[in-house]
MARBA-3410 file (N, C-alpha, C, O; in Angstrom, 1 decimal):
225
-39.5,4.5,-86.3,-40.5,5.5,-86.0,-40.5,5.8,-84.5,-40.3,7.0,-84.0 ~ -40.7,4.9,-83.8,-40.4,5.2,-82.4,-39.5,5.7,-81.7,-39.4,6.1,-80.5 ~ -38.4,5.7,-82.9,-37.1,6.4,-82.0,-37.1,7.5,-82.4,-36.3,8.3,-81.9 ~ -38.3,8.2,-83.7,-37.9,9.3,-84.1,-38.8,10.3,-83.2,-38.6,11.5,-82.8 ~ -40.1,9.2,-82.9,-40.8,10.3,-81.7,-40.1,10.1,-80.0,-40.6,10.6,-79.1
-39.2,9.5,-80.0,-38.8,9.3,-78.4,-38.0,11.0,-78.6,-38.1,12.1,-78.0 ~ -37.1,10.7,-80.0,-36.2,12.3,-80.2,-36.9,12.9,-80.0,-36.7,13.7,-79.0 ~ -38.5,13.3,-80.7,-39.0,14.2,-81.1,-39.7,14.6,-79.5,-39.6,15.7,-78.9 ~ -40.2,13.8,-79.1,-40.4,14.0,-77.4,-38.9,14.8,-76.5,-39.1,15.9,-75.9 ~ -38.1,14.6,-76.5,-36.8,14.6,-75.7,-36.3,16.1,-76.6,-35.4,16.8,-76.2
-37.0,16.3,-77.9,-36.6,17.9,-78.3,-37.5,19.0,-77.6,-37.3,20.1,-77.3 ~ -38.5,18.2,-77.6,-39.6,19.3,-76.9,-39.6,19.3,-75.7,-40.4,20.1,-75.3 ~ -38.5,18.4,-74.4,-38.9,18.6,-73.2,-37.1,19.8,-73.5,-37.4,20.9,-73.4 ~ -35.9,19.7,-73.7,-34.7,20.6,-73.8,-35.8,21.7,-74.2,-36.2,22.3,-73.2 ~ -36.5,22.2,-75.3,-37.3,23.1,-75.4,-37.8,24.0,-74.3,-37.5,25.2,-74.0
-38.5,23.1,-73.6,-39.1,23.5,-72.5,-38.3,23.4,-71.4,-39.1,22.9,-70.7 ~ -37.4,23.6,-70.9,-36.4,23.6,-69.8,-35.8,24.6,-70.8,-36.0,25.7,-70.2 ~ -35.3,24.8,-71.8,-34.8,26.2,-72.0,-35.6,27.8,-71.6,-35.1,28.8,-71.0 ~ -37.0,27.7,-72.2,-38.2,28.3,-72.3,-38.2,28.6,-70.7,-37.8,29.6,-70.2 ~ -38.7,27.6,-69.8,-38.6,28.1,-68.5,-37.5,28.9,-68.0,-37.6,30.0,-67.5
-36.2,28.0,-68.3,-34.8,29.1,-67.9,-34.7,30.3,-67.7,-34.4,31.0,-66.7 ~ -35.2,30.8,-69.2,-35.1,31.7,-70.2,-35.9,32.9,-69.4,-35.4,34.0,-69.5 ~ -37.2,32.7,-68.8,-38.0,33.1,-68.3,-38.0,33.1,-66.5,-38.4,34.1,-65.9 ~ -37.5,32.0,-65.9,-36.8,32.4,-64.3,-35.8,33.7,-64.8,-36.1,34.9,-64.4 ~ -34.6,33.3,-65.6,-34.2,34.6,-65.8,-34.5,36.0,-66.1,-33.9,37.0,-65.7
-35.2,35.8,-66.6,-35.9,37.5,-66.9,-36.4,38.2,-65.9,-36.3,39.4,-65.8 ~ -37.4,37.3,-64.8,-37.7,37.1,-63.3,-36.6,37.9,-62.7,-36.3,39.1,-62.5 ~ -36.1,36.9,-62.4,-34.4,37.5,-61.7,-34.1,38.8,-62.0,-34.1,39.7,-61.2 ~ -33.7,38.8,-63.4,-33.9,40.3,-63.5,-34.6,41.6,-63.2,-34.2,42.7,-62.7 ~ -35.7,41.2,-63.7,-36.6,42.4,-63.3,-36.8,42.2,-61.9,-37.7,42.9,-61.4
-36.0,41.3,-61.0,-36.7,41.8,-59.3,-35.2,42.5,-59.2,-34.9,43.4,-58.5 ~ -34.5,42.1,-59.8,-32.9,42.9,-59.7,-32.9,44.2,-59.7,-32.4,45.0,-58.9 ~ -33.6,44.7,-61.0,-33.8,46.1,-61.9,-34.9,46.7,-60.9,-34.6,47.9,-60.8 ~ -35.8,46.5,-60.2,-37.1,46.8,-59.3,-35.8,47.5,-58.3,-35.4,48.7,-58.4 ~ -35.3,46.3,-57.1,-34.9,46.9,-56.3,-33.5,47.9,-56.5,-33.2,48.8,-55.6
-32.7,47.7,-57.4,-31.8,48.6,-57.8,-32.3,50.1,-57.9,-31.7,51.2,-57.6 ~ -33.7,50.0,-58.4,-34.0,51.4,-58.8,-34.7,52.0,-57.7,-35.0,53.2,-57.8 ~ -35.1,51.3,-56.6,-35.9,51.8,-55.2,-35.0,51.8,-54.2,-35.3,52.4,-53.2 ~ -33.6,51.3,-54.3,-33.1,51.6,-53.5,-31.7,52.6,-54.2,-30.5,52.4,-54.1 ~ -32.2,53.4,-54.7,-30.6,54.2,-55.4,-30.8,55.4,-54.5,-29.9,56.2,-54.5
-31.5,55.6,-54.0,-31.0,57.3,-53.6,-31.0,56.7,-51.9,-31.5,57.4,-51.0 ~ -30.6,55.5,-51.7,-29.8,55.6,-50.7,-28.8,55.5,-50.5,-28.1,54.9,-51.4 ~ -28.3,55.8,-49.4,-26.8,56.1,-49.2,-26.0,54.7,-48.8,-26.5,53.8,-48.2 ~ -24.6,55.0,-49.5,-23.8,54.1,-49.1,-23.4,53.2,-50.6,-23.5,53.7,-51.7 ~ -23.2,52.3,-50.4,-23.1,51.2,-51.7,-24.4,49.7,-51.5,-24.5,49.0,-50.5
-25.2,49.8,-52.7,-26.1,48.8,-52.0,-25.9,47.3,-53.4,-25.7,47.3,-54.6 ~ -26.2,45.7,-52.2,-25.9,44.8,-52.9,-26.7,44.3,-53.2,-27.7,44.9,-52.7 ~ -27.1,43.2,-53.9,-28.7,42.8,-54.0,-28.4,41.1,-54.5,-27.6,40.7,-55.4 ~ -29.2,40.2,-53.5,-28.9,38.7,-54.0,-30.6,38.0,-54.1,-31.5,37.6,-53.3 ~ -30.5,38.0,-55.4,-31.8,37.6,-55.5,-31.7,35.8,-55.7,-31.1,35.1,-56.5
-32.9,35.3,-54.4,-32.8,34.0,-54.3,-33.7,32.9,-55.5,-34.4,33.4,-56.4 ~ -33.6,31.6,-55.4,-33.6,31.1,-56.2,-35.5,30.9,-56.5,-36.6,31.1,-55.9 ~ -35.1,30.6,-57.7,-36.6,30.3,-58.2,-37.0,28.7,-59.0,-36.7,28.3,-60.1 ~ -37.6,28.3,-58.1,-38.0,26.5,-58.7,-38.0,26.3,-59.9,-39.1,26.4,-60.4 ~ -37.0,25.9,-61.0,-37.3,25.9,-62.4,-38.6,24.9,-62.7,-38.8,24.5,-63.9
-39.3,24.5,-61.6,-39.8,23.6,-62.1,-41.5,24.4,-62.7,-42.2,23.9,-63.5 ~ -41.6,25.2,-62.2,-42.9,25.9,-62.0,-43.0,26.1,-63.8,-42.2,26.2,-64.7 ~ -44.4,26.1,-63.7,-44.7,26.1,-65.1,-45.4,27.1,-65.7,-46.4,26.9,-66.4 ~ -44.8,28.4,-65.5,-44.9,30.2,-65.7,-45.0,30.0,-67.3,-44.0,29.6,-67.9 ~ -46.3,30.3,-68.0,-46.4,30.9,-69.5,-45.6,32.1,-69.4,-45.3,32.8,-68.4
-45.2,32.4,-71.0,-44.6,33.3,-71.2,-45.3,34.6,-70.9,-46.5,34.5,-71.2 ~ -44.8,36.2,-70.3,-45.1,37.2,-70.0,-44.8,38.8,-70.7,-43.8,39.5,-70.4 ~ -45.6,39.0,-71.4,-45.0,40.5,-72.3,-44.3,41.1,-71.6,-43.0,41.2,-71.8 ~ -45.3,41.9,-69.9,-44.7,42.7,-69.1,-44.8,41.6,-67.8,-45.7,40.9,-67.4 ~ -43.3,41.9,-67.3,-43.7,41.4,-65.9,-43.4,42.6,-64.8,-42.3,43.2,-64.8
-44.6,42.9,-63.6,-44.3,43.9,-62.9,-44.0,43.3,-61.4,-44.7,42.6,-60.7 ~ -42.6,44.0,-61.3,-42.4,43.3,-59.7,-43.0,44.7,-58.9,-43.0,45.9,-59.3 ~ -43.4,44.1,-57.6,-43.8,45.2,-56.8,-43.1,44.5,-55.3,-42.7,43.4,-55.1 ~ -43.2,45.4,-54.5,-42.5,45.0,-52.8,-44.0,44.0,-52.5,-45.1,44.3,-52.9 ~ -43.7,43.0,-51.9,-44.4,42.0,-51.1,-45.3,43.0,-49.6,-44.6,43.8,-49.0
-46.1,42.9,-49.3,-46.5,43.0,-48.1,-46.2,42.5,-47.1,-46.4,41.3,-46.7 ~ -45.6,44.0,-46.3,-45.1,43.6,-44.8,-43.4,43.6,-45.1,-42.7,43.6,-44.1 ~ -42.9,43.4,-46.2,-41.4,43.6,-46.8,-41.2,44.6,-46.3,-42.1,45.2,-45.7 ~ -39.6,45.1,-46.5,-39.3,46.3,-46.4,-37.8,46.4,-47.9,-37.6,45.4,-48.7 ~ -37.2,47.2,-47.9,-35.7,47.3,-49.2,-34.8,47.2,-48.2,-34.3,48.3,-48.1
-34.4,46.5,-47.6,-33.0,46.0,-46.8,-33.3,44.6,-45.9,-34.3,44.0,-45.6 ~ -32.3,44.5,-45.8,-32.2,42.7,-45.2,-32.9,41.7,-46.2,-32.8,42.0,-47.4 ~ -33.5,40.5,-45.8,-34.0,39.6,-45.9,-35.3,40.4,-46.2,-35.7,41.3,-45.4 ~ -36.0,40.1,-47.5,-37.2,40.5,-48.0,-37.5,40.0,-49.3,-36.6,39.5,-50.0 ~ -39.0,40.2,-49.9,-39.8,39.4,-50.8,-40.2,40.2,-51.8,-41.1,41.0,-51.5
-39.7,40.2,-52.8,-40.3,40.8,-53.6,-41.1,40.0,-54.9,-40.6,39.1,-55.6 ~ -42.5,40.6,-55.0,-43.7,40.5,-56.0,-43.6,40.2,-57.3,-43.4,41.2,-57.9 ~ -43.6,39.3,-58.0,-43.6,39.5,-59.8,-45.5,39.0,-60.1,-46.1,38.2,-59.4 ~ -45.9,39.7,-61.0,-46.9,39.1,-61.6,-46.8,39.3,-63.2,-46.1,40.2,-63.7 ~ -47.5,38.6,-63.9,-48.0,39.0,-65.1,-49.6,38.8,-65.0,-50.1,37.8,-64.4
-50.3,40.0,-65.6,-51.0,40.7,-64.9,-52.4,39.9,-65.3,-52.8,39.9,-66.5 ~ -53.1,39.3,-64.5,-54.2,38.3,-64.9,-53.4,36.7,-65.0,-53.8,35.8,-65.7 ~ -52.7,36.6,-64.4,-52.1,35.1,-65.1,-51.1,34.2,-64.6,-51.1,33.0,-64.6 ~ -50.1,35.1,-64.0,-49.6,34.4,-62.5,-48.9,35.5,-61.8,-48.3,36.5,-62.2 ~ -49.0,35.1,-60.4,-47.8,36.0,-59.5,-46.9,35.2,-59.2,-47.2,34.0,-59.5
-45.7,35.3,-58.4,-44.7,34.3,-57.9,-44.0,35.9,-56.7,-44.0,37.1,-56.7 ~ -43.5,34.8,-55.9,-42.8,35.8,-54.5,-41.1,35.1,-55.0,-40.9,33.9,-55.4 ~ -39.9,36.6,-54.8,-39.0,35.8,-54.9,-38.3,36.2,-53.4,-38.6,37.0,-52.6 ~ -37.6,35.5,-53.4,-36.9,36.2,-51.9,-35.7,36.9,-52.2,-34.9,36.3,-52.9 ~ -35.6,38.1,-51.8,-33.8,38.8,-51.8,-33.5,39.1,-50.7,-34.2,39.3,-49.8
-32.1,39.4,-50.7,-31.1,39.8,-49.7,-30.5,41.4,-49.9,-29.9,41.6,-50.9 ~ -30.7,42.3,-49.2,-30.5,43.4,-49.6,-29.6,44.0,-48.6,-29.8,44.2,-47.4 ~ -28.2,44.4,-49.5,-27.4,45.0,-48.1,-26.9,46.2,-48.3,-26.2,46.2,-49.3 ~ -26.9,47.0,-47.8,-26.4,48.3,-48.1,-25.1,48.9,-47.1,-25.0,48.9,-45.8 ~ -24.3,49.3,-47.9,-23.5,49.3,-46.6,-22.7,51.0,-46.6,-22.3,51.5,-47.6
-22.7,51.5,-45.7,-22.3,53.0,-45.9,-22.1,53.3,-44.0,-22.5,52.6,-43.1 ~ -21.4,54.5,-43.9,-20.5,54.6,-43.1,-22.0,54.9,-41.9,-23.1,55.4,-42.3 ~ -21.8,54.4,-40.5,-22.7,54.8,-39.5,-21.9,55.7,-38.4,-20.7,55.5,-38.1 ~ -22.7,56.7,-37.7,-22.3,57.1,-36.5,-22.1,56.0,-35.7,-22.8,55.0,-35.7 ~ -20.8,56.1,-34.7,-20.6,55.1,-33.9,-20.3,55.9,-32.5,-20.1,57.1,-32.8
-20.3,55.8,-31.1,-19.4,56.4,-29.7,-17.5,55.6,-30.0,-17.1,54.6,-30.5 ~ -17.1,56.8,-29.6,-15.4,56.1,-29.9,-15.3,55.7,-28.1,-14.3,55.1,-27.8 ~ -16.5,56.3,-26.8,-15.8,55.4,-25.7,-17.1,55.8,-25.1,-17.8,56.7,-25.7 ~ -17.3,55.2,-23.9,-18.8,55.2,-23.5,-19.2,56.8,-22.9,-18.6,57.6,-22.2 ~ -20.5,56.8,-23.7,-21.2,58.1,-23.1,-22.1,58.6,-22.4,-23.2,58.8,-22.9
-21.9,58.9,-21.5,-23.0,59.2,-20.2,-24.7,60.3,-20.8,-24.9,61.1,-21.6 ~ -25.3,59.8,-20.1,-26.9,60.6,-20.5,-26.6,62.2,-20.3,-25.8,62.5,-19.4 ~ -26.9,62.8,-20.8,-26.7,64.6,-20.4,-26.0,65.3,-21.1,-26.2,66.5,-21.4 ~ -24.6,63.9,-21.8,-23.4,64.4,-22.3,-24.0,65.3,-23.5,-25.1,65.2,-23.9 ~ -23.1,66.5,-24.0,-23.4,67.2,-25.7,-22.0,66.2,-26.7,-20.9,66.0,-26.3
-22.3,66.0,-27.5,-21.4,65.2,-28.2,-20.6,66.5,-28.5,-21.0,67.6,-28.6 ~ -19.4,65.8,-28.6,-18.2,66.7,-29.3,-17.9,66.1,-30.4,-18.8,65.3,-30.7 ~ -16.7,66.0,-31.3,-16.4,65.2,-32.4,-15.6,64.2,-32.2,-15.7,63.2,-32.9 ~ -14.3,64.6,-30.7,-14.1,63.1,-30.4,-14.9,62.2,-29.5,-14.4,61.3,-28.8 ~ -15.8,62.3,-29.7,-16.7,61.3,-28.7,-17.8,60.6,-30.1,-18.9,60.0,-29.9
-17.2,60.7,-31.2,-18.0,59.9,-32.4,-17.3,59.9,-33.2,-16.4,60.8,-33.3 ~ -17.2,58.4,-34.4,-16.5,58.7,-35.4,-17.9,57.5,-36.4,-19.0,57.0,-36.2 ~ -16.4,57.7,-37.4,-17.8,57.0,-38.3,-17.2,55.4,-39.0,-16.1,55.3,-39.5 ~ -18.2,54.5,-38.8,-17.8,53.3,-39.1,-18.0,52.4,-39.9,-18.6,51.5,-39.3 ~ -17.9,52.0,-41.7,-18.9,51.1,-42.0,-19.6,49.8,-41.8,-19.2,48.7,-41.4
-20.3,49.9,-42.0,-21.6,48.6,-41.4,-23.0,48.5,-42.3,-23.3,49.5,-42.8 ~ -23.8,47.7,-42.5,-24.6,47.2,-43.1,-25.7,48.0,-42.6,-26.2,47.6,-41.6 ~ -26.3,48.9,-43.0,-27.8,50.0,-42.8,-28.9,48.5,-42.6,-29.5,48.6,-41.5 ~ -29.1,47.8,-43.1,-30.5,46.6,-42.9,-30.2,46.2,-41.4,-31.2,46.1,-40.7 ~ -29.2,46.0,-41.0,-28.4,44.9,-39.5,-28.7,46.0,-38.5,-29.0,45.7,-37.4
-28.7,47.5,-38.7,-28.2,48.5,-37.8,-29.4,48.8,-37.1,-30.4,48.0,-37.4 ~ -29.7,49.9,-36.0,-30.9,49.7,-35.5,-31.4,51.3,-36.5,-30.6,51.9,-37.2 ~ -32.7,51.8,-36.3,-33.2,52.4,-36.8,-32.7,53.5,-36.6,-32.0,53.6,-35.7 ~ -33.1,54.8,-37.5,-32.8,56.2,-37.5,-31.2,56.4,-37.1,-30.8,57.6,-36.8 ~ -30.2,55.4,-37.2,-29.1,55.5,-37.1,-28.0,56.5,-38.0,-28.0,56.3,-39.2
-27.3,57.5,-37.5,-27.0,58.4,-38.0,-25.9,58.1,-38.8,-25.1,57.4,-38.3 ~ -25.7,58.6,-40.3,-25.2,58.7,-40.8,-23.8,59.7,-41.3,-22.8,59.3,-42.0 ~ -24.1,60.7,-40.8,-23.2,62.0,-40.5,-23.3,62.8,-39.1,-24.2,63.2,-38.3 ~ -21.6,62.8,-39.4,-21.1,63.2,-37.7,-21.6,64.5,-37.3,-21.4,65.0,-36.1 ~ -22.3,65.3,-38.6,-23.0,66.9,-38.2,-24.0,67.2,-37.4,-24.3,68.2,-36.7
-24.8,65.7,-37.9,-26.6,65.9,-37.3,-26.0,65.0,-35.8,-26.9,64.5,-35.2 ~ -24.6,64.8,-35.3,-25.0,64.6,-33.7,-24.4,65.5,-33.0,-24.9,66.0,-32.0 ~ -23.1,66.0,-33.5,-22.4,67.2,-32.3,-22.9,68.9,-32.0,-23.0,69.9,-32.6 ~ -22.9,68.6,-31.1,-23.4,69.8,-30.1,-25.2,69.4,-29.6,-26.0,70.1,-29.1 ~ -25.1,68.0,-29.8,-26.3,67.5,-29.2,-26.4,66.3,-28.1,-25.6,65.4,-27.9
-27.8,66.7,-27.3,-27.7,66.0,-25.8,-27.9,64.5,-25.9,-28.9,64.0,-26.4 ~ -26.7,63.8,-25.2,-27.6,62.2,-24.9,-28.7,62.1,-24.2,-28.8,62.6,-23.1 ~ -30.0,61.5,-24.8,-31.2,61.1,-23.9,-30.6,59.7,-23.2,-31.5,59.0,-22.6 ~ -29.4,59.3,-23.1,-29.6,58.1,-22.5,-27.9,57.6,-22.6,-27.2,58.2,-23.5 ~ -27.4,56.9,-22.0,-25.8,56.3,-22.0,-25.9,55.3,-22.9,-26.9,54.6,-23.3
-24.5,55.2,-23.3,-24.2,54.2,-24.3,-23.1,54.0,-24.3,-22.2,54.8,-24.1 ~ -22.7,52.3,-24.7,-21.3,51.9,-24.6,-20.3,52.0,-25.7,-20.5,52.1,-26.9 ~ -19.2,52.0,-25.2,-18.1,52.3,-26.7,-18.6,51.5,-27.8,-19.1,50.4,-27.7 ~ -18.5,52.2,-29.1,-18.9,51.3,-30.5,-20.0,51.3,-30.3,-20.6,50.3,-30.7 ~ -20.8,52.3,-29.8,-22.4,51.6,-30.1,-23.0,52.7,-31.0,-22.8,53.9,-30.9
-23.8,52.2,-31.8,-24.4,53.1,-33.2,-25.0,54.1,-32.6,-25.2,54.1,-31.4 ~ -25.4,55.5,-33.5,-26.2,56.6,-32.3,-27.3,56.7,-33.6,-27.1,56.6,-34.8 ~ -28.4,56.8,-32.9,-29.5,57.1,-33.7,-30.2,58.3,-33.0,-30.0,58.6,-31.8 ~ -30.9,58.7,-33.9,-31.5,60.1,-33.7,-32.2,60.1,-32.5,-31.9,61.0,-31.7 ~ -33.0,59.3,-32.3,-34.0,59.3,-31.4,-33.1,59.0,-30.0,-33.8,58.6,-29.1
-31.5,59.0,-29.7,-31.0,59.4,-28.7,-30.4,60.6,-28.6,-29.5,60.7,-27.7 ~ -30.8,61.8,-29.4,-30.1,62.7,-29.6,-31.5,64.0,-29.3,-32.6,64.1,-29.9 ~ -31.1,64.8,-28.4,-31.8,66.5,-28.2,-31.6,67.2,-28.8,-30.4,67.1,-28.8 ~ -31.8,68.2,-29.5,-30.6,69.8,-29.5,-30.6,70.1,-28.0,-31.1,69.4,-27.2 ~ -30.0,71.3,-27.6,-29.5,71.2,-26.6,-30.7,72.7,-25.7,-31.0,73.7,-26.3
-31.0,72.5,-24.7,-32.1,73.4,-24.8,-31.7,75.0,-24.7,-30.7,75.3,-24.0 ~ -32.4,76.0,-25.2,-32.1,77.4,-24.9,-32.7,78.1,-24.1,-32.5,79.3,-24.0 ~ -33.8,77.2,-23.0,-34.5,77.9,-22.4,-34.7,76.8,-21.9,-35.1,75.7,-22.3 ~ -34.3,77.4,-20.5,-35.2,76.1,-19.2,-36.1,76.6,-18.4,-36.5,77.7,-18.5 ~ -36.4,75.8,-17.5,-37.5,75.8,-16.9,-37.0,76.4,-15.8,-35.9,76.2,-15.3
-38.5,77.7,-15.5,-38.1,78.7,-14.4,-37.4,80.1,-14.9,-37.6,81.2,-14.3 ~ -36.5,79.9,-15.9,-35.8,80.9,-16.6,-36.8,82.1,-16.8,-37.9,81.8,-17.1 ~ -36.4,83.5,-16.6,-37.1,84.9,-17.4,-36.9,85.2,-18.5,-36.1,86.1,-18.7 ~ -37.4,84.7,-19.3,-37.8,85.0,-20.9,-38.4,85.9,-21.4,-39.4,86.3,-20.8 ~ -37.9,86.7,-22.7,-38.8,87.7,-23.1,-39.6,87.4,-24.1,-39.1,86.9,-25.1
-41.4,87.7,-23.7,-42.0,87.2,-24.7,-41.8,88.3,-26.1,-41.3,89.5,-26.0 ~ -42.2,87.7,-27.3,-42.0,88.6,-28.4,-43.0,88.5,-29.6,-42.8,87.7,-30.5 ~ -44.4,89.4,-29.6,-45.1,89.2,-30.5,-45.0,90.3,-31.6,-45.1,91.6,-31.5 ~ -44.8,89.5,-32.9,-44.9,90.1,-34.3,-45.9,89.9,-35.1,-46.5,88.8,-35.3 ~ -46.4,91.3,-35.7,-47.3,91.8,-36.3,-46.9,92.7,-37.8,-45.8,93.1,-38.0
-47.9,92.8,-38.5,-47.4,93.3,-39.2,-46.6,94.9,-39.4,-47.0,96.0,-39.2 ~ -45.6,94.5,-39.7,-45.5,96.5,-39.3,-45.1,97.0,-37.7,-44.7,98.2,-37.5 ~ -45.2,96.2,-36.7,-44.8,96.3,-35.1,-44.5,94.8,-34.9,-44.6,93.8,-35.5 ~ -43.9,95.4,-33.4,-43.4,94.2,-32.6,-43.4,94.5,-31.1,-42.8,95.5,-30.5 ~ -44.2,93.2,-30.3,-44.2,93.6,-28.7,-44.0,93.2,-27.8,-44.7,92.3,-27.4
-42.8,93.5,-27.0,-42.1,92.1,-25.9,-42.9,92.7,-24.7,-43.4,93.9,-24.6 ~ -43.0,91.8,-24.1,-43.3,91.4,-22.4,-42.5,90.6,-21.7,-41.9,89.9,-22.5 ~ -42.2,90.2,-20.4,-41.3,89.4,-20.2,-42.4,88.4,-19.1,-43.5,88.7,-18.5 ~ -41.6,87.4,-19.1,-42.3,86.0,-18.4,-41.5,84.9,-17.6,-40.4,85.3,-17.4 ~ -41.9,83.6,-17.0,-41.2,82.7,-16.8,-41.8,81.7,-17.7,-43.0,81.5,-18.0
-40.6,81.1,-18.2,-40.9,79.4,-18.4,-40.9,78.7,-17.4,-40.3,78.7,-16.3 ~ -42.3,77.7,-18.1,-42.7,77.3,-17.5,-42.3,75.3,-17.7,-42.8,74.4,-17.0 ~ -41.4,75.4,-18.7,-40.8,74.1,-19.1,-39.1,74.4,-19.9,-38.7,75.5,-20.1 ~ -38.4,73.6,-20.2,-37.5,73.8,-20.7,-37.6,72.9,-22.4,-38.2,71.9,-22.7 ~ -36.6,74.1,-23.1,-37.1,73.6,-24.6,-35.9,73.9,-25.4,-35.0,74.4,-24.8
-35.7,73.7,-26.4,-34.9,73.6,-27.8,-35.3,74.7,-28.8,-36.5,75.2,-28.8 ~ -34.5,75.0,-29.4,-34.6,76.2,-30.6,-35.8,75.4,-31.5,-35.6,74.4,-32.2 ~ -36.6,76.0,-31.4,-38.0,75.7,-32.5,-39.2,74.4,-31.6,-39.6,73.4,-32.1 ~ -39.5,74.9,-30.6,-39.8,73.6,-29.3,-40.8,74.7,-29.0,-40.7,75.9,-29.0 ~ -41.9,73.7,-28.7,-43.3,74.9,-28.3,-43.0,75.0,-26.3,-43.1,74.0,-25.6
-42.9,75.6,-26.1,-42.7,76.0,-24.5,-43.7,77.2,-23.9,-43.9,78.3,-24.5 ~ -44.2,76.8,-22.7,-45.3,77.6,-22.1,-44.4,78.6,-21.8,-43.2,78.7,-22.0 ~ -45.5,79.7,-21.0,-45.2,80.7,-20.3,-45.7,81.6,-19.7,-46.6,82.3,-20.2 ~ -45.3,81.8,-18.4,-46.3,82.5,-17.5,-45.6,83.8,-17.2,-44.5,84.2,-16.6 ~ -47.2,84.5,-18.1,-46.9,86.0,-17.9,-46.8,86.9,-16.5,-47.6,86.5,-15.7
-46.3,87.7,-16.3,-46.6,88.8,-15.3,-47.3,89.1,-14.5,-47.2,89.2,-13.3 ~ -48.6,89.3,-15.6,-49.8,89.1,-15.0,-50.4,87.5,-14.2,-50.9,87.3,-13.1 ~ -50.1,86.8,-15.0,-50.4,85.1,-14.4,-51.0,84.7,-15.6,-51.5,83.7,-15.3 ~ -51.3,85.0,-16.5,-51.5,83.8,-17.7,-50.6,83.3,-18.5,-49.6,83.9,-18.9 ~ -50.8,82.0,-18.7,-50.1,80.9,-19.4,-50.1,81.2,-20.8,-51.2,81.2,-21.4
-49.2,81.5,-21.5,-49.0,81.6,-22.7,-48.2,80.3,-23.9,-47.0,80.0,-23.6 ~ -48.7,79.9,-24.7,-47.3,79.1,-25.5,-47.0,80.0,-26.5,-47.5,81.0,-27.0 ~ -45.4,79.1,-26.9,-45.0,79.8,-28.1,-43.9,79.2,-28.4,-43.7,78.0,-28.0 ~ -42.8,79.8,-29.2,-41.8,78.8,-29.9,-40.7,79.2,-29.6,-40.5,80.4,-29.9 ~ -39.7,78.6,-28.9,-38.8,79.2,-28.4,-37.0,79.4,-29.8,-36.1,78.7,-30.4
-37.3,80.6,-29.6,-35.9,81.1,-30.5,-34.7,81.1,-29.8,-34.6,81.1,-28.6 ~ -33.5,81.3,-30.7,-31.9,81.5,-30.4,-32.2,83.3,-29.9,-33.0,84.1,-30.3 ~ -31.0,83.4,-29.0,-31.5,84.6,-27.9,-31.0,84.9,-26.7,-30.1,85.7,-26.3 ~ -32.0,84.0,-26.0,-33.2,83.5,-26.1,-34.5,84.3,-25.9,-34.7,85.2,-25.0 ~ -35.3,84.0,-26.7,-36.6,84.5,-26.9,-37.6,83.7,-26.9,-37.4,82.5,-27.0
-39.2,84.1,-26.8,-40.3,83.3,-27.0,-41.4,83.8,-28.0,-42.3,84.5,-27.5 ~ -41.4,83.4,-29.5,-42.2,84.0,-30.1,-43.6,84.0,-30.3,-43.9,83.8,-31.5 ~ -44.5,84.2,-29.6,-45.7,84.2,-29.3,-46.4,84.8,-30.4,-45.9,85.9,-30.9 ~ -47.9,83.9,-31.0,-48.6,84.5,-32.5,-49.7,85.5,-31.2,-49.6,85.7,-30.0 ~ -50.7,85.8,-32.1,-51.8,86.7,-31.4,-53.1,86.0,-31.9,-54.2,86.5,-31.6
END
């Protein structure tokens, strides 16, 4: 008798170590299937390593389990993502998230002022989570635009070092241009700042008032009424 409940004990703990398995797994997956599907419309090829989960924890079984992003996470690098079953337990799992797709890179160092041309960038792959932010992806959105700042060969270009290039500087005689319905009426002025195609820039009229408006290809200054 006692050996039949020692078995009968020792069927019910294999039981239960399958039951838990069974159920880390499904875990695993659904934080798998979460971030696969939040991160697909980004660019590049993305990898996903979901870390381990304590088989020891003792999670009842769950109809639905909903993963959600952790607070303060983000979908790249090192991040936490949420499982709950809803009233009954939550658990944090950790993943690794890497995405990797080609970045703007400098092919040799570039001075502040410069306008990129095409050999002065090419494109390199590297990991989007590791890279620094707003880092550009295509070599379109940088050429024919100003360095705000120098940078050394191989170094990533992100947007926020990048101008268009201005069409109107400061001091320049500009023609103002206001449209109405059915008419249109120039005056002419100075700028009074330098600016970029679609850039609010003042302007001092003739008379001496300051006017803003938007400066166009031209160059022009489109002033509302």
């Amino acid at each position: 008798m006692k050996r039949l409940i020692a078995l009968f004990c020792l069927f019910l703990t294999i039981a239960d170590v399958h039951a838990a398995t069974e159920r880390i797994s499904s875990i695993k997956k659904a934080v798998q299937d979460f971030v696969a599907a939040q991160t697909a419309s980004l660019p590049g090829e993305v990898s996903i390593e979901v870390g381990n989960i304590d088989s020891k924890l003792a999670l009842p079984a769950c109809g639905k389990l909903e993963p959600f992003l952790a607070e303060g996470s983000r979908l790249s690098g090192s991040s936490t993502i949420g499982v709950k079953c809803e009233g009954v337990w939550t658990i944090f799992v950790p993943v690794k998230i890497r995405v990797m797709a080609p970045i703007v890179v400098s092919t040799r160092p570039l001075s502040q002022g410069m306008v990129i041309s095409p050999s002065d960038i090419m494109l390199r792959r590297a990991d989007l989570s590791s890279s620094p932010p707003g880092v550009l992806t295509e070599m379109a959105n940088a050429v024919g635009k100003t360095l705000n700042s120098s940078i050394p060969s191989g170094y990533p270009v992100t947007a926020t070092m990048l101008r268009a290039p201005f069409i109107i500087t400061q001091g320049q005689s500009v023609k103002l241009v206001s449209i109405g319905a059915g008419f249109q009426v120039t005056s002419q002025g100075i700028a009074l700042s330098s600016a970029a195609e679609g850039q609010n820039v003042q302007v001092r009229t003739l008379s001496g008032h300051v006017v803003s408006g938007i400066a166009r290809a031209g160059p022009y200054v489109e002033v509302g009424f």
